[in-house]
C-alpha atoms as an extended CHARMM CRD file, in Angstrom:
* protein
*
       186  EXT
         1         1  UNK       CA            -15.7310000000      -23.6080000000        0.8230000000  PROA      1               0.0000000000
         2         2  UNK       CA            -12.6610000000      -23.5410000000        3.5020000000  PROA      2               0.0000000000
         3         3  UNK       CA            -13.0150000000      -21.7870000000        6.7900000000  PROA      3               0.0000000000
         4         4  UNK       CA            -10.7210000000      -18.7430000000        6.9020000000  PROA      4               0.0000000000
         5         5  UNK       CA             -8.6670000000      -18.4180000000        9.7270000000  PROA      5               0.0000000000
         6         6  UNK       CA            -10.2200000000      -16.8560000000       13.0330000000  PROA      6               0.0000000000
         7         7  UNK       CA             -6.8920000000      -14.7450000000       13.3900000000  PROA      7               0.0000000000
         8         8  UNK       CA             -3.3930000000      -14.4790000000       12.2710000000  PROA      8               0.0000000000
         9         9  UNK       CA             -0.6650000000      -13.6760000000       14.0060000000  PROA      9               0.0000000000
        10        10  UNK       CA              1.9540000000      -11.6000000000       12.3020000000  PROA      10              0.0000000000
        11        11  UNK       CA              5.1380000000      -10.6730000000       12.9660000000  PROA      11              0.0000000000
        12        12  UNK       CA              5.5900000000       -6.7950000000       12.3720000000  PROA      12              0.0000000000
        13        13  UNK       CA              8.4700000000       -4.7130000000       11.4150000000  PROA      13              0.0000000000
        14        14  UNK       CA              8.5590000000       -0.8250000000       11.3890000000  PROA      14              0.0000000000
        15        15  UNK       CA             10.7640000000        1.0810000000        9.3690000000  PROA      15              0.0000000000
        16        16  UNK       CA             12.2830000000        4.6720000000        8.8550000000  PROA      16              0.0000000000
        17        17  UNK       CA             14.0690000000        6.1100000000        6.1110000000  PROA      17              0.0000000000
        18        18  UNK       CA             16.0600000000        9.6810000000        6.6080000000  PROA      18              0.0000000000
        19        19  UNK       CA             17.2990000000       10.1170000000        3.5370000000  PROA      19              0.0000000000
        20        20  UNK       CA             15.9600000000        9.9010000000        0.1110000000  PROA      20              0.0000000000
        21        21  UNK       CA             16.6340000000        7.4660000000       -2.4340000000  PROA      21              0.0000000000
        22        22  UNK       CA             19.9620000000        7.9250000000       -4.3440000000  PROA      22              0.0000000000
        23        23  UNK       CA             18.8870000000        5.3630000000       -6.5820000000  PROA      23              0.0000000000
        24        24  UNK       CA             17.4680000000        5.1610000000      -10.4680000000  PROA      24              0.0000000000
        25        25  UNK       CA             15.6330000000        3.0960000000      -12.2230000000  PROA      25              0.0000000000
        26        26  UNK       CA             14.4260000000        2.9380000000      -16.0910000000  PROA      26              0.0000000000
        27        27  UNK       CA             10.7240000000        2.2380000000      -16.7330000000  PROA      27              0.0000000000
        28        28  UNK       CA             10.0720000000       -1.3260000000      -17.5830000000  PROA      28              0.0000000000
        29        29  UNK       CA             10.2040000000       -1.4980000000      -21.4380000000  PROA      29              0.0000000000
        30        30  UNK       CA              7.3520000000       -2.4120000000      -23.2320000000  PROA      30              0.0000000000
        31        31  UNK       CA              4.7290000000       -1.6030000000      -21.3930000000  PROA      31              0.0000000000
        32        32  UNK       CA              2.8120000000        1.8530000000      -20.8250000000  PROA      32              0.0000000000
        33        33  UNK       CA              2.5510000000        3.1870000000      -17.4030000000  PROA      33              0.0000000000
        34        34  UNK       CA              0.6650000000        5.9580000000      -15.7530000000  PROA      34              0.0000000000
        35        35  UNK       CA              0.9050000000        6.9230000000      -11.8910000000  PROA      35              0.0000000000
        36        36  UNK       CA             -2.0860000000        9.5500000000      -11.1590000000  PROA      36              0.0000000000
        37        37  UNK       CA             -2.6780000000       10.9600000000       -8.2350000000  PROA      37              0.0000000000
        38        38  UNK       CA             -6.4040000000       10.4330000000       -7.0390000000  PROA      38              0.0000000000
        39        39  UNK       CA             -7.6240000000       13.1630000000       -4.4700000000  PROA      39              0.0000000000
        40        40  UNK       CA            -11.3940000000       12.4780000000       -4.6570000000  PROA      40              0.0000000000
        41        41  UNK       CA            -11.0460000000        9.2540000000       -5.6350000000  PROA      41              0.0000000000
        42        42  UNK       CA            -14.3670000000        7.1820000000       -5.5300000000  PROA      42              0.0000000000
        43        43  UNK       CA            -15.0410000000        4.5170000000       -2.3290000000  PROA      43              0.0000000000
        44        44  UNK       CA            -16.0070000000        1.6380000000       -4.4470000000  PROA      44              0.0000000000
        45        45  UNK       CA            -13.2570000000        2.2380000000       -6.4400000000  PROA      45              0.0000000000
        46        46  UNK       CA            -10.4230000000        2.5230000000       -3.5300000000  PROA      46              0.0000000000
        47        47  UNK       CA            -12.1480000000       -0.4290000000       -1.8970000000  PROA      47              0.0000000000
        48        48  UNK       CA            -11.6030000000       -2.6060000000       -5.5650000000  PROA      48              0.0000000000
        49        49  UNK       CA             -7.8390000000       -1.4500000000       -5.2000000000  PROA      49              0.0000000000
        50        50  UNK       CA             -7.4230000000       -1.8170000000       -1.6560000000  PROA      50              0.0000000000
        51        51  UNK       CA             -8.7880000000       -5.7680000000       -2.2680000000  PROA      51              0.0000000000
        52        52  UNK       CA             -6.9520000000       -6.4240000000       -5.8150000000  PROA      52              0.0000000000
        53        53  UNK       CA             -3.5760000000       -5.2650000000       -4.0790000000  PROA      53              0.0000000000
        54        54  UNK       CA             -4.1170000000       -6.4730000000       -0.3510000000  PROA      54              0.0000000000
        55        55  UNK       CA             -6.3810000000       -9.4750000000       -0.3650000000  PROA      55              0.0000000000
        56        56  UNK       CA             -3.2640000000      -12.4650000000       -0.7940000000  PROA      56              0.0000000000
        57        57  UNK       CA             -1.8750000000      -10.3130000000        2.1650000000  PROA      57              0.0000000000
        58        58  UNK       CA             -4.3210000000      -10.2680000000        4.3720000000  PROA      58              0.0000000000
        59        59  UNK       CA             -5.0160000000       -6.3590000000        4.0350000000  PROA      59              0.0000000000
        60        60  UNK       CA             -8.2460000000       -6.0750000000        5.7100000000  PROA      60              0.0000000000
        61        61  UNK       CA             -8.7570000000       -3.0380000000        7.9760000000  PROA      61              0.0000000000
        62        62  UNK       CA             -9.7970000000       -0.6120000000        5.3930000000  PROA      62              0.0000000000
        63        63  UNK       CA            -12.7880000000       -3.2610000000        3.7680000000  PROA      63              0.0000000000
        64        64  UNK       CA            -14.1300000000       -2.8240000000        7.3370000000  PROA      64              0.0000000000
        65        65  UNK       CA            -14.5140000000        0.4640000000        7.4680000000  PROA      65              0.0000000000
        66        66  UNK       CA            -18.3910000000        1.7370000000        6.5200000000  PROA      66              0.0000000000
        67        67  UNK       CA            -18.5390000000        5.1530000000        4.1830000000  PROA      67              0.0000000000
        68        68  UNK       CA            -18.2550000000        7.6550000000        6.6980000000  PROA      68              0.0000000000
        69        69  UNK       CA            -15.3150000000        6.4490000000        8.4870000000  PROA      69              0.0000000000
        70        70  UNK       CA            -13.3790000000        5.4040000000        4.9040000000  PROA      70              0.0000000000
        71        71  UNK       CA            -14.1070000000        9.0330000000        3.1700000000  PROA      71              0.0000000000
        72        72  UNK       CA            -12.8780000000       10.6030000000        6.4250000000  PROA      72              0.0000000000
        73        73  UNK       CA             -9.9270000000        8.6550000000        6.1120000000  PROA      73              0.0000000000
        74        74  UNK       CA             -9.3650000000        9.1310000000        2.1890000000  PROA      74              0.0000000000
        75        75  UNK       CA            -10.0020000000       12.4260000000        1.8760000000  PROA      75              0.0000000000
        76        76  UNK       CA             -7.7850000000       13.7070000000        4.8320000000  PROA      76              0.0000000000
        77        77  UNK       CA             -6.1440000000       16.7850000000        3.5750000000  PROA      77              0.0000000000
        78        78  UNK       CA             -2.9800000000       15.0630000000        4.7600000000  PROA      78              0.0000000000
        79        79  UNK       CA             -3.4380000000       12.0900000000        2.6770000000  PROA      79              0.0000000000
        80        80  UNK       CA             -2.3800000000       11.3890000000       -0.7120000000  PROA      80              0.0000000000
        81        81  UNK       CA             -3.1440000000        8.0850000000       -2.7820000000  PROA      81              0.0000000000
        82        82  UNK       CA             -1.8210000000        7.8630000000       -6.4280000000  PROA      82              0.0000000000
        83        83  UNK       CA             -2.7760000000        4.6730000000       -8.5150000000  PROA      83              0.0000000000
        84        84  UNK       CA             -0.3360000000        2.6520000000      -10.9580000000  PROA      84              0.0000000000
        85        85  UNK       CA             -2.0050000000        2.5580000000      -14.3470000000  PROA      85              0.0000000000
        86        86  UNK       CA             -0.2350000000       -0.2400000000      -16.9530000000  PROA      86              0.0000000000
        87        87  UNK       CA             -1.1830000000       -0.5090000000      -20.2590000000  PROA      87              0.0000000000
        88        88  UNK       CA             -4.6090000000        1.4870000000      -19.3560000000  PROA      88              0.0000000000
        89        89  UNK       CA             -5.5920000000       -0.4520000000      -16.6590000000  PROA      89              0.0000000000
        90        90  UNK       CA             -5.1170000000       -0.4200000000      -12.6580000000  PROA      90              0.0000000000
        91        91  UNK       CA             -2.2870000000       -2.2400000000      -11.3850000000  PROA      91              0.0000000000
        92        92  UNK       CA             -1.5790000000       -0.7880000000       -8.1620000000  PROA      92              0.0000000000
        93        93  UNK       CA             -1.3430000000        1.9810000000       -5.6690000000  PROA      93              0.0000000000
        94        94  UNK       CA              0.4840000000        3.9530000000       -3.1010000000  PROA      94              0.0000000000
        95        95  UNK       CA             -0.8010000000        5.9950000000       -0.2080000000  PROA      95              0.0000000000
        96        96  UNK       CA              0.9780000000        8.2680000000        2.1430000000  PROA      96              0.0000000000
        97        97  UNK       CA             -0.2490000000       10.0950000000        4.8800000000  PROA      97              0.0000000000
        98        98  UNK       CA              1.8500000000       13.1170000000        6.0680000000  PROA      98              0.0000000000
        99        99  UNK       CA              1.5060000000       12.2470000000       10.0720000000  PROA      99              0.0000000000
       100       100  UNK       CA              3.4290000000       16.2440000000       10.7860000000  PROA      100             0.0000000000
       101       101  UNK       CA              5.8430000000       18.1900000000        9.3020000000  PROA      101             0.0000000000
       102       102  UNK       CA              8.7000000000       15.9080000000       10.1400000000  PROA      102             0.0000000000
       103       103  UNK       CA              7.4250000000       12.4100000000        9.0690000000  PROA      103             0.0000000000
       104       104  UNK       CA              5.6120000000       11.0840000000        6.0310000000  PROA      104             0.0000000000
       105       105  UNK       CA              4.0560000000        7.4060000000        6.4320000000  PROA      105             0.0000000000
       106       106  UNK       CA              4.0390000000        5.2970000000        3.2470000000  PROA      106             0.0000000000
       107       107  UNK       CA              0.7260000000        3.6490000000        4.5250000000  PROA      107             0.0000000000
       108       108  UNK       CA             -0.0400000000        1.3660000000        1.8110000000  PROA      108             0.0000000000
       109       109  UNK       CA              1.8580000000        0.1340000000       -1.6130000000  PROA      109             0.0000000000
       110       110  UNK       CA              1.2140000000       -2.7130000000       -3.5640000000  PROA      110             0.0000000000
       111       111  UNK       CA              0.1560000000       -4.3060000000       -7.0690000000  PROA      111             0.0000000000
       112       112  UNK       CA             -2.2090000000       -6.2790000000       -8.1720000000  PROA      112             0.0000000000
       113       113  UNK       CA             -2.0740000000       -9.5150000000       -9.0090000000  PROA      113             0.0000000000
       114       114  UNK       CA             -1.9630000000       -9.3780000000      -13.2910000000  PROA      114             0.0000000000
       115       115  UNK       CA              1.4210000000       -6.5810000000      -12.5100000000  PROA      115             0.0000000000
       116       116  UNK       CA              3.2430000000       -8.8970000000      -10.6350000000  PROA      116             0.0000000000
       117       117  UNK       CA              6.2730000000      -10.5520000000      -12.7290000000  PROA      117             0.0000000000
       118       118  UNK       CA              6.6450000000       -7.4160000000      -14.8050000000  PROA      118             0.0000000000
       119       119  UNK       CA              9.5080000000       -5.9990000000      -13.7230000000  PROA      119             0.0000000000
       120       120  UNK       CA              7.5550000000       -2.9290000000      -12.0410000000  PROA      120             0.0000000000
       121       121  UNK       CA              7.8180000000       -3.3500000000       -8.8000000000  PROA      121             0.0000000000
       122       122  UNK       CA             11.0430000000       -2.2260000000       -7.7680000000  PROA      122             0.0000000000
       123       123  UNK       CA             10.3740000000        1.0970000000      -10.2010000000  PROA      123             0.0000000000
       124       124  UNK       CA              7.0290000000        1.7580000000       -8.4160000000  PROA      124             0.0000000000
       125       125  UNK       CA              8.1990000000        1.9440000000       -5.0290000000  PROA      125             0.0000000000
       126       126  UNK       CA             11.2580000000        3.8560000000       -6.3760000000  PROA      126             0.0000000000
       127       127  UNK       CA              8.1710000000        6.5380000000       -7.6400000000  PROA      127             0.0000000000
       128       128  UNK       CA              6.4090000000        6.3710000000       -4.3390000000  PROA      128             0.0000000000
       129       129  UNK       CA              9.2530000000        7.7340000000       -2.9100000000  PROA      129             0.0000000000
       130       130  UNK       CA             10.4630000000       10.4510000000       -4.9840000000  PROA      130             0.0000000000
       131       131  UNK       CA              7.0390000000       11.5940000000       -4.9430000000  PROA      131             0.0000000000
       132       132  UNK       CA              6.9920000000       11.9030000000       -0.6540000000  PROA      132             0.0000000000
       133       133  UNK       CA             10.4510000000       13.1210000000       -0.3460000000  PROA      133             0.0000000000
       134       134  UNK       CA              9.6950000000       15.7480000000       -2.7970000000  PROA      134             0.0000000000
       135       135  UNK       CA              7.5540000000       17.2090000000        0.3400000000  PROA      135             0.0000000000
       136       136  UNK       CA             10.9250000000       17.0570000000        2.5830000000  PROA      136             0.0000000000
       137       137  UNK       CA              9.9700000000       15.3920000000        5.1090000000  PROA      137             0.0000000000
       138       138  UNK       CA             13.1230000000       14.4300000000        8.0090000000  PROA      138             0.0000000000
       139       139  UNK       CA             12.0650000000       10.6540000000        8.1990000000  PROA      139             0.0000000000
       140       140  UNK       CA              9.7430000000        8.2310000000        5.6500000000  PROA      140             0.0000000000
       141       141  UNK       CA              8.2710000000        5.1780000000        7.8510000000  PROA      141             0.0000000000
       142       142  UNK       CA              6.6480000000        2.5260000000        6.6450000000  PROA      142             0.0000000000
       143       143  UNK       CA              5.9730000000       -0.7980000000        8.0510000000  PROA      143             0.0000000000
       144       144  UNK       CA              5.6140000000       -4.4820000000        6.4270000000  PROA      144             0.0000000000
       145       145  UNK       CA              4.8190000000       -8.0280000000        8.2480000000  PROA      145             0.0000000000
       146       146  UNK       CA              5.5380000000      -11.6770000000        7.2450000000  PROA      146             0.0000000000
       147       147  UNK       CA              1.9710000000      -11.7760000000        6.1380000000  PROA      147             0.0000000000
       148       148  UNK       CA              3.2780000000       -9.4210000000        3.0350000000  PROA      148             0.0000000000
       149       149  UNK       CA              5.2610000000      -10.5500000000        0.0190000000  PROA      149             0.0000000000
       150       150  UNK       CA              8.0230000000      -12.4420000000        1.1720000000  PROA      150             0.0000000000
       151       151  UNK       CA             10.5280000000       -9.7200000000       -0.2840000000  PROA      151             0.0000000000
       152       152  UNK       CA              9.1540000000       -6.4270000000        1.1230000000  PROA      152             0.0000000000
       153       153  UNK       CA             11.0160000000       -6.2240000000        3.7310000000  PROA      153             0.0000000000
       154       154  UNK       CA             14.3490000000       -7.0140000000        1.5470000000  PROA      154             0.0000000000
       155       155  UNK       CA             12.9160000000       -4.1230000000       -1.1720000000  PROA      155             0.0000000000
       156       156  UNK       CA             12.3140000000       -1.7590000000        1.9270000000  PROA      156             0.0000000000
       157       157  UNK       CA             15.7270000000       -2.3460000000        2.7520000000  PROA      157             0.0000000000
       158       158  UNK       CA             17.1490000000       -1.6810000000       -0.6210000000  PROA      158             0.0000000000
       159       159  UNK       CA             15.7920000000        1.6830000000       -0.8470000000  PROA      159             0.0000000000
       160       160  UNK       CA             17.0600000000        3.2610000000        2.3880000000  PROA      160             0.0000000000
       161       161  UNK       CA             14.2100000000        1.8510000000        5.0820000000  PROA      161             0.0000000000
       162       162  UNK       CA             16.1750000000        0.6460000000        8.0300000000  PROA      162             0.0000000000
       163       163  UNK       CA             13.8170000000       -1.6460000000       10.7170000000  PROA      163             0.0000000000
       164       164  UNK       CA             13.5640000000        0.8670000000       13.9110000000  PROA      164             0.0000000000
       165       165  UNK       CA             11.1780000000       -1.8540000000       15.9230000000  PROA      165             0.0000000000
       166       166  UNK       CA              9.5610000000       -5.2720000000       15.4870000000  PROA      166             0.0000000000
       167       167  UNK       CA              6.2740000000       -6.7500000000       17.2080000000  PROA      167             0.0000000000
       168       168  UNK       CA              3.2660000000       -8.5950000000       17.0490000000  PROA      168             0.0000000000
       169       169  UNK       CA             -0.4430000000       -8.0470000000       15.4830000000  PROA      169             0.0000000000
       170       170  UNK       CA             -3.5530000000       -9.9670000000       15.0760000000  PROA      170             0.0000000000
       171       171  UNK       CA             -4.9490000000       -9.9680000000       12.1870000000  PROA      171             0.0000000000
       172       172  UNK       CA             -8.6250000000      -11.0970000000       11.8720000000  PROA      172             0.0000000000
       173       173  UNK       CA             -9.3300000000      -12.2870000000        8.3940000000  PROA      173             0.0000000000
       174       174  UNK       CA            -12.5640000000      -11.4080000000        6.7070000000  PROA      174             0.0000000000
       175       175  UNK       CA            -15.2600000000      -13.8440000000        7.0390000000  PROA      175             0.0000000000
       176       176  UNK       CA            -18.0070000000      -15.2850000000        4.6820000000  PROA      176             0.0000000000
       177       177  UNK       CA            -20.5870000000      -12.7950000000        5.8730000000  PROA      177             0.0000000000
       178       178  UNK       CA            -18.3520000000      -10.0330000000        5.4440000000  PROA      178             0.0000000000
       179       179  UNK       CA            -17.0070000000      -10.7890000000        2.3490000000  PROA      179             0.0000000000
       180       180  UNK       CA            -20.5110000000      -11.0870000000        1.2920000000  PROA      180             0.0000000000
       181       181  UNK       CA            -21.3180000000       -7.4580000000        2.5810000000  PROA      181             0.0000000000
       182       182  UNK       CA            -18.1830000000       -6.1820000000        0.4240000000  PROA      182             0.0000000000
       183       183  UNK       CA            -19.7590000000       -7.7400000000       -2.5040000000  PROA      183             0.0000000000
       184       184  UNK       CA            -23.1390000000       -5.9870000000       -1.9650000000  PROA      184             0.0000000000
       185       185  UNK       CA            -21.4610000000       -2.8030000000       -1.3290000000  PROA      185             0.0000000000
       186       186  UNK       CA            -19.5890000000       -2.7410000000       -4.5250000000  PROA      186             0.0000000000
């Protein structure tokens, strides 16, 4: 089995948005899709979406976060998570936090793996943010790194996000043992 990484480094952009979408997009044809908004929804379950979405990107901080912390986190008044449903089954999510009554934070969107290819991307996001602006905010950030898909930063773009500042992160990849722990805990 291959070593992962001790740590990444990632170049990170933020982004803002202060305007909402003026575009539209049809739903992908044939396929069924459902975007439901999950308030109480389940740890083991967010934890399954949070790794099918975010494990070929190196999405990690949430997996190390025990019950307590995660539940505290998920069920933040101030936080919404909807999942992407496609022909019955999960194929993605989006979470937003509202950080105050000015700016919304799209903190997470992604699909999983068996979505990609199907045209559904582009519509998603498009979703993700009619549903925040819908709560007015002044500004929608977001933030993406080279660690991502290499065209989220080009599909932020052509929805309205505009890069306000660029850095650096570490990112610590999961290890053996943890991974190992994840597996026990689903």
């Amino acid at each position: 089995m291959a070593k992962a990484p001790s740590s990444l480094k990632a170049h990170v952009t933020r982004l803002e948005m202060t305007a909402a979408p003026k575009t539209s997009l049809p739903v992908p044809v044939n396929i069924q899709t459902a975007i439901m908004r999950a308030p109480e929804i389940p740890l083991p379950f967010y934890r399954y979406l949070y790794r099918q979405v975010g494990a070929r990107w190196q999405w990690v901080d949430r997996l190390r976060m025990g019950d307590e912390e995660l539940a505290v986190t998920l069920y933040d008044k101030r936080n919404t998570i909807c999942v992407l449903y496609v022909n019955g089954a999960p194929a993605g999510f989006y979470e937003y936090l509202t950080v105050d009554e000015d700016t919304i934070e799209l903190s997470h969107f992604g699909l999983m793996e068996h979505a990609l290819g199907l045209g559904i991307g582009k519509w998603f996001l498009l979703q993700a943010l009619y549903a925040i602006w819908t709560q007015n905010p002044v500004r929608v950030t977001t933030m993406t790194n080279n660690l991502d898909h290499p065209r989220a930063l080009q599909l932020y773009q052509m929805f309205g996000f505009s890069p306000v500042s660029t850095g650096t992160a570490i990112v610590r990849p999961l290890s053996d043992k943890e991974l190992l722990e994840l597996a026990k805990r689903s």
